[in-house]
Residue, then its C-alpha position, 0 to 999 in steps of 0.5 A: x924299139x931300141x933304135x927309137x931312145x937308142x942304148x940308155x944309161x939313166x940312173x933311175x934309182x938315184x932319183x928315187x927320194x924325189x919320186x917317193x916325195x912326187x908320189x906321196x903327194x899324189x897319193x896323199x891327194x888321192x886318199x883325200x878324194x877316197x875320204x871325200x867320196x866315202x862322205x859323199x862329199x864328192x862329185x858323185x855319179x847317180x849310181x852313188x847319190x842316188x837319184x833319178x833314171x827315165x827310159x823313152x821311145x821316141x816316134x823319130x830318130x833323136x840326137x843326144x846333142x840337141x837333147x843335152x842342150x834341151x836339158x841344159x836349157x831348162x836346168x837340168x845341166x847334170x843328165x846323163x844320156x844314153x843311146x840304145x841304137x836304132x830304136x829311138x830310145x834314150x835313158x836320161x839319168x839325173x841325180x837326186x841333187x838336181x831334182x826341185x819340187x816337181x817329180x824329176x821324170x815330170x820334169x824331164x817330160x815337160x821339157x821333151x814336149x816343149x822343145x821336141x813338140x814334133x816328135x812325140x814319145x812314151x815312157x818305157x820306165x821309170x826307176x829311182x835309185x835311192x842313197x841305201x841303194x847307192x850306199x851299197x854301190x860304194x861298198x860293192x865297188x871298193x871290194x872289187x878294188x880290194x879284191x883286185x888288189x890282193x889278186x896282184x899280190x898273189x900273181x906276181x908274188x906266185x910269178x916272181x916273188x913275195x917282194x914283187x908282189x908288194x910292190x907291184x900291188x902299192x904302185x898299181x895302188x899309186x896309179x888309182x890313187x893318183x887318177x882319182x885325185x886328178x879327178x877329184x881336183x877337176x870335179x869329175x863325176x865319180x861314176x861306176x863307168x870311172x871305177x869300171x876304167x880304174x879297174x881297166x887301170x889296174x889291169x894295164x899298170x900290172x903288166x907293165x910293172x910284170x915286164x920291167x919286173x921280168x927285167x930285173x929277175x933275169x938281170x939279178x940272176x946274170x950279174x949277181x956280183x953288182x950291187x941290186x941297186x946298178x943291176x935294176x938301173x941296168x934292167x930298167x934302161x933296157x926296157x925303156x924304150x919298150x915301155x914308152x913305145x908302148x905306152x905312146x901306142x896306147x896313147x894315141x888310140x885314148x887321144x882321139x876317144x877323150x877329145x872326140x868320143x862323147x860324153x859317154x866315152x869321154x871320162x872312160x878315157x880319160x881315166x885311162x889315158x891318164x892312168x897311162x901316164x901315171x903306170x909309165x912313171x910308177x913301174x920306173x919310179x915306184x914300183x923298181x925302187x920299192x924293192x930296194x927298200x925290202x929288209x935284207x935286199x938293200x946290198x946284194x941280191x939274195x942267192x934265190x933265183 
């Protein structure tokens, strides 16, 4: 890996205001998309708006790309589809946005007679998900948030220390914020497949902070007479080239599944590969400055070891 960026020599933490101020806004925007999707005046998936899910058998095999376009066709431009394998079975799920006069499921039937008239098909279920239900969603969803979050701090302020583990969990905190944010501003649908990739996200932005942080522990312990600030400089330079390595790995693979994975697959991985993005830049710009703003650890580094 080192003979990729070669031996590095960047003073990371003398660029940390300018970090500080891209990361506030990102967060900033991130907060506001947290607030609009409380007020459910986002782009929320049917797990939280509620709405409408049908289950169907088909007699004949069925590509979901001929029903999306049957679906689009007729107005219903908002279906989520999903495949269950070999037994030509599909659920349509449609939120309650979308939904007119007539019963949805109707709607979705009359459309399936009419553009499928050859491939004839029954109704296995049908269910409605009302806004109490999808209400309940949000608040379910945002406890595993917080759960996750206090579990980082716990982990790595146990593994290391209570200043590590503050700021390993307001980066991980930087990098949901950040991607929600992003899909606030394209108005991507909030589902629970995005807060199932956003908490994938967390996993992924924790051990990428713990190696660099592991980094600067060593570090702090071997060269106790430089100042805190040139020894995490020292620390991140050496892992650098491991961090974007591995990061491009993880990369390439979410590439191909957010261009060509489906619309299933798609917002899952592009959560994640722009989480990526955002967990490279936080352990190097939010998360090893962070600790030169603990009270009493801005000089040397204290005698712990």
């Amino acid at each position: 890996m080192l003979e990729i960026l070669g031996k590095t020599n960047i003073d990371f933490m003398s660029k940390r205001k300018a970090a500080f101020i891209f990361s506030g806004v990102l967060v900033l925007l991130g907060l506001v998309a947290l607030v609009q999707i409380a007020r459910g005046a986002a782009n929320l998936g049917i797990d939280f708006a509620g709405g409408t899910a049908v289950q169907f058998k088909f007699d004949q095999a069925i590509h979901i790309d001929e029903v999306r376009k049957a679906l689009e066709s007729n107005g219903l431009s908002n279906a989520e589809l999903q495949e269950f394998g070999q037994d030509n079975k599909l659920l349509v799920r449609i939120k309650a946005s979308t939904t007119i006069e007539e019963k949805t499921a109707d709607r979705v039937m009359a459309v399936f007679a009419k553009e499928f008239p050859n491939n004839k098909f029954v109704v296995e279920a049908t269910t409605e998900i009302g806004p109490t239900i999808g209400k309940k969603l949000q608040e379910d969803a945002l406890i595993a948030v917080v759960i996750s979050f206090i579990g980082i701090i716990l982990y790595v302020a146990a593994r290391f220390e209570l200043r590590f583990g503050v700021a390993a969990a307001v980066a991980t905190f930087h990098d949901v914020l950040a991607v929600l944010g992003a899909f606030y501003l394209l108005d991507k649908e909030i589902t629970l497949l995005v807060v199932t990739a956003l908490l994938t996200l967390t996993g992924y932005s924790l051990t990428d902070t713990v190696v660099v942080f592991d980094r600067i522990r060593e570090t702090l312990r071997l060269r106790r007479r430089d100042s805190e600030e040139s020894m995490i400089n020292i620390a991140v330079n050496q892992v650098l080239s491991r961090t974007i390595v591995t990061s491009l790995t993880v990369v390439l693979v979410l590439i191909p599944l957010t261009l060509a994975g489906g619309e299933v697959l798609h917002d899952f991985a592009l959560v994640l590969l722009s989480g990526v993005i955002f967990g490279t830049y936080s352990s190097i710009f939010v998360a090893s400055p962070l600790l030169l703003l603990w009270p009493g650890t801005g000089g040397r580094v204290s005698k712990r070891t």
